[in-house]
C-alpha angles and dihedrals in degrees: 000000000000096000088054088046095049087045092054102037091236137126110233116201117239125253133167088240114098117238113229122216114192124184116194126198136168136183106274100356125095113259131224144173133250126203110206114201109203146210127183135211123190101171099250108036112076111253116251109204131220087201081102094055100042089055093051084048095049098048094035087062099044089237104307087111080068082063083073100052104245120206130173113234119211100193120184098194091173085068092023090239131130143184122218127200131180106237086226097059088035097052100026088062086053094062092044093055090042089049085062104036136019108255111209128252113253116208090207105040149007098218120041103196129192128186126194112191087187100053097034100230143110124216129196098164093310123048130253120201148144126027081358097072115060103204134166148115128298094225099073103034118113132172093275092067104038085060093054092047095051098043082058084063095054092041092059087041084050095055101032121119080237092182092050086052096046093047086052087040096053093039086055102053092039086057102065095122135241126218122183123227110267086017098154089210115051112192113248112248124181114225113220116222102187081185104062103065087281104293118142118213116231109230131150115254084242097064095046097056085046077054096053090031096062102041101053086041096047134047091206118051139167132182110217120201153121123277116292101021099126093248090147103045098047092054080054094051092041087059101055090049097055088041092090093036104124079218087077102016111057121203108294088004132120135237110220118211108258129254113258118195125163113207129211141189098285097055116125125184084266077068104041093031108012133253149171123353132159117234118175090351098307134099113256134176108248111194127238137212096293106050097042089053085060091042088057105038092239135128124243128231124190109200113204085001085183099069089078124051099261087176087058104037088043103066104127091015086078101064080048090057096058098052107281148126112241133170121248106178153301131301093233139312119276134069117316104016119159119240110241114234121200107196149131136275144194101242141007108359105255138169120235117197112160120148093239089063095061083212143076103228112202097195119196104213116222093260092053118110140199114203147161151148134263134203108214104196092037086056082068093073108013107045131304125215115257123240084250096053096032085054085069106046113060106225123219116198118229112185139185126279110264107249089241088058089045096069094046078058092046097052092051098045098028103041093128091071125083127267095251090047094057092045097051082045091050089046095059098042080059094056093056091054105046085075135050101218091059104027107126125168132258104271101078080054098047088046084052090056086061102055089046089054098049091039095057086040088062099022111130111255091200097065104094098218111139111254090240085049093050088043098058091043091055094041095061098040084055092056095049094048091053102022103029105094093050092042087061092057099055120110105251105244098060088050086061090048089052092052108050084047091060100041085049091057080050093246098132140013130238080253097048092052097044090061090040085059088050090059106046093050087076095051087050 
């Protein structure tokens, strides 16, 4: 990486991913090079893409980078497969597709990439298929065909409008956005998530720096929101982000996954801390969440954190959290045992175990974080977080999409349906928000989208039933599929009111919700 950058005169940002450069030559024939960006998949870790660095690279050579050959690699070593794409069809159907629409600012990255291995295509705003994406398995692949591949690729650079690329490529890094401190309009960003199956999740660029903010700031963290806000997958994505943060990497050091643990109503502190256990017929400590994570360096996320009784399970882990040194148990039975010590340090987060200590010390270093979600309507009948446990734990809002900025979301991810569907879907999104009891975020709508769109793809056109009938018919078994279950566990009175607020808007009959209410009553 450093030789191409020197070549060049660039700076290339740095990844955990390798760069590949690749020199072909054969007898009688003129030889050249290939640079090959990658991103890796591994089925579990999420993938960290090089498309970033292959923009930067391409702008901040004013094209030259485009005399190698580059490509970006998508390689899945946990099934031994890979995607290949030439950067000048990548990044030239980018500019095609930002010469037609404007394609919004991202807070978090220039160039949000998604590759599909089953359906053979890459997508950074605009799609690439077909003869344009080189994929296989590693098995089978020889040098023969690695040549050919790679002869495709200089083919497609051969042929690229590379000063139309590097002028949408430009434009696109120069508009990340900027938003003061105290400005009462943030500017909208969508945040993309290449892990996610290619979704982006819709945040203001005000929340998401509240988002970074507080992570790297507090060693305890929690987002707090309705259903189907995203709060998962932007901590995911938060993550990712700060994973290359030098706050948390230092210089030659490596950034570990996270922990991720859901917890649920029958969790105790044995399963948040760690406690007794018999092994070979003698009490032993077995450690919980919290102290593998430190053993292991790793943070801990706590997905949903409120289906399980966190006031309760908590207990010692609140004098922790606020910078102490508790203990958490014993080392074993019988004479001897060390006592187990749960604390903070100074720097990475260790465990010290020496004889001469009479104790086991798990140590938190001051990077480590603790961190998790919270579904705020759902804490109204599951368990809410006490003021002693929700003091140590700083608390980020993440609310709903306006309706207004709904219907900007549906236009872009439901434009196969028709224009009455989404705006009976968009209706409805807006009853549930007019009302706090019932406001839920834009994902159980979007999934909605989906089922309306595969049931009308294999509806029976010999029915005979009349399209606004069907519709509406669709429309309701969509939102029992995807609502329902949370539909069951309002109060009833804000179900009536949610009702008489959608069949004002005109969504659904007297009829409609009456059969709605007959089949929720078996999800209940």
């Amino acid at each position: 990486m450093r030789d191409l950058a020197n070549d060049l005169g660039i700076e290339l940002s740095r990844s955990p991913n390798p760069l590949y450069r690749i020199r072909i030559d054969e007898p009688g024939q003129q030889g050249f090079e290939a640079v090959a960006f990658t991103l890796i998949l591994n089925a579990s870790n999420r993938p960290a893409t090089r498309a970033e660095a292959l923009g930067q690279a391409i702008a901040q050579s004013d094209g030259a980078l485009f005399d190698r050959n580059p490509l970006l690699l998508v390689f899945d070593y946990n099934q031994s497969r890979f995607l290949v794409v030439a950067a000048a069809t990548l990044f030239g159907a980018f500019a095609k597709e930002a010469a037609k629409r404007e394609i919004p600012a991202s807070g978090s990255s220039s160039f949000s990439l998604t590759p599909n291995f089953e359906h053979r295509t890459i997508t950074m705003y605009a799609n690439v298929s077909g003869n344009d994406v080189w994929a296989g398995d590693l098995p089978p692949l020889d040098g023969d065909a690695l040549i050919v591949g790679l002869k495709a690729v200089r083919s497609a650079t051969e042929a690229a409008p590379v000063a139309s690329i590097v002028e949408a490529v430009k434009k696109r890094l120069a508009a990340t956005p900027t938003v003061a401190v105290g400005d009462p309009n943030p500017a909208v960003l969508t945040v993309p998530l290449d892990e996610f199956s290619g979704d982006d999740i819709r945040i203001d660029s005000r929340s998401w720096r509240m988002i970074l903010t507080a992570i790297r700031s507090s060693p305890a963290v929690i987002l707090v929101g309705p259903p189907g806000t995203g709060k998962t997958a932007l901590l995911s994505k938060a993550v990712r982000t700060l994973s290359g943060d030098p706050q948390f990497v230092p210089e030659g050091g490596v950034f570990h996954d996270p922990l991720w643990a859901t917890p649920d109503e029958s969790w105790t502190a044995r399963d948040l801390v760690g406690g007794d256990t018999i092994v070979d017929g003698q009490i032993r400590f077995r450690p919980g969440w919290v102290v593998r994570a430190i053993a292991d360096d790793r943070w801990l996320i706590l997905d949903e954190a409120n289906r399980a009784d966190m006031d309760r399970i908590f207990g010692g882990l609140l004098t922790w959290l606020s910078g102490g040194t508790v203990a958490i148990g014993s080392e074993h039975s019988g004479n001897g045992a060390r006592e187990i010590l749960l604390g903070w340090t100074a720097g990475a987060s260790s465990v010290s175990e020496g004889e001469e200590q009479r104790a086991i010390r798990y140590k938190a270093g001051a990077n480590w974080r603790l961190l998790g979600t919270y579904n705020a309507l759902d804490a109204q009948r599951v368990f809410r977080f006490g003021q002693a446990l929700g003091r140590r734990f700083v608390r980020v809002p993440v609310p709903a999409l306006t309706p207004d900025l709904f219907v900007e979301v549906l236009g872009e991810r439901a434009s196969r349906l028709s224009a009455d569907l989404r705006q009976a879907v968009a209706r409805l999104y807006a009853a549930h928000h007019a009302s706090p009891a019932t406001v839920l975020g834009p994902a159980l709508f979007l999934a909605m989208c989906g089922y309306l769109a595969s049931a009308i793809a294999l509806r029976d056109e010999s029915a005979n039933i009349a399209d606004n009938t069907l519709s509406e018919e669709l429309l309701a078994e969509a939102y029992v599929v995807h609502i329902g279950t949370w539909l069951a566990q309002l109060e009833p009175s804000d179900r009536d009111g949610l009702r008489d607020r959608a069949q004002q808007s005109g969504v659904f009959s007297d009829a409609e919700w009456s059969w709605i209410e007959t089949m929720i009553e078996s999800l209940a």
